[in-house]
N, C-alpha and C positions, 0 to 999 in steps of 0.2 A: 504493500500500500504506500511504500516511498514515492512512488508518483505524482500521489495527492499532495504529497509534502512541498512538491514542487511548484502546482498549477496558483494562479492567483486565486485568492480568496476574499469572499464578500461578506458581510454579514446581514440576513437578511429578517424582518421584524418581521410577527406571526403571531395568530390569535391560535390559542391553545387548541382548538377544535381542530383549526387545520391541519396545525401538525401532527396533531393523533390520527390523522387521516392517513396524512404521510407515512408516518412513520410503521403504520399497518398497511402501508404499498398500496391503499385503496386511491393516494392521490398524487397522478402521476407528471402532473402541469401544474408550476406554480404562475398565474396570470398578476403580469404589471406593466405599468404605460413607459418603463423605459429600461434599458438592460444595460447591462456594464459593455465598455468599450472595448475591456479586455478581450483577448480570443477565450473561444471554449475547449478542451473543459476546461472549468474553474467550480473552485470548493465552496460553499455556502454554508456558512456558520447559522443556526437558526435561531434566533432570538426572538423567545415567547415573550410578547408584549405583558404588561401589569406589572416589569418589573421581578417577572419570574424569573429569566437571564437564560444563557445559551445551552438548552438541553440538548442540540445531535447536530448533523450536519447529513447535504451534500451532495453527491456530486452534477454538475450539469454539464451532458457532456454538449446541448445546444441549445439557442436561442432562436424559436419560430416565431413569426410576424403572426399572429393569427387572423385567417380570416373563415372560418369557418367555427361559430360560435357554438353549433351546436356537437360537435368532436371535441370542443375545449371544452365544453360541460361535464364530456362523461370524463373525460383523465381530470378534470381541475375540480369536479365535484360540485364546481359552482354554477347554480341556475343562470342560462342562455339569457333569461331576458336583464340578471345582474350583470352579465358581460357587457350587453347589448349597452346598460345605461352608464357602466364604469369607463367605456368606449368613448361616447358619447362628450363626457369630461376631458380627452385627450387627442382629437383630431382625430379620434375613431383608430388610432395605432394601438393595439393590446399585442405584448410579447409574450409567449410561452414559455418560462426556463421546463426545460426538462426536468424532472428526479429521479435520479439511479441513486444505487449504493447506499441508502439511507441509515446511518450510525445513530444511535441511543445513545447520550454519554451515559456511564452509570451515575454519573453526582453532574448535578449543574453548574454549570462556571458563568463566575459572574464576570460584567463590564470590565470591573476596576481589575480581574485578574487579567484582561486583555488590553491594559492601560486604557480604557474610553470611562471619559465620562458622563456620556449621556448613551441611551436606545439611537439606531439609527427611524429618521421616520420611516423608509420606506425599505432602503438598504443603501449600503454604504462598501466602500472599498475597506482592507483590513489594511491598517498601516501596517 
């Protein structure tokens, strides 16, 4: 897995459901209006919003434009007509990250252990 070690890494903010989604492979597209510049793959650190801090990661090995809403519902979980209206907000551009390889950590790590001091909003490059 030294490979991961290498790829650039994001860290990316998440409502607890979803990632229990993930994390049980049920959710296979994470949907957002904009995607790192970096090449793919790159590692995704996941950061459960509330404050709960980075329980798993990972890997994406690509970034699709989406345009077919109702294929990004059944991998992303998220109902068509909330794509449709989350679209709507961003010149109608929604990205795809993929999810492979999805890692559990056993203990949660927080911000301060990854020197940040705030959640990112949306997500964020890892310095």
């Amino acid at each position: 897995m030294e490979e991961a070690e290498k790829m650039p890494v994001v860290i990316l903010s998440l409502h607890q459901k979803w990632w229990q989604k993930m994390a049980a492979g049920e959710k296979v597209l994470e949907l957002r209006k904009t995607k790192p510049q970096c090449k793919a793959p790159f590692r995704v650190l996941v950061y459960v919003t509330g404050g709960v801090g980075i329980v798993g990661e990972f890997i994406c090995p690509e970034v699709l434009e989406i345009k077919n809403f109702e294929e990004a519902e059944r991998k992303s979980k998220v109902p068509a007509h909330d794509i449709h209206n989350y679209a709507a907000g961003s010149r109608n551009k929604v990205y795809g990250w993929e999810i492979t390889a999805v890692k559990e950590y056993p203990r949660t790590v927080t911000l301060e252990e990854l020197g940040m001091k705030r959640a990112p909003q949306s997500w964020q490059y890892m310095r």
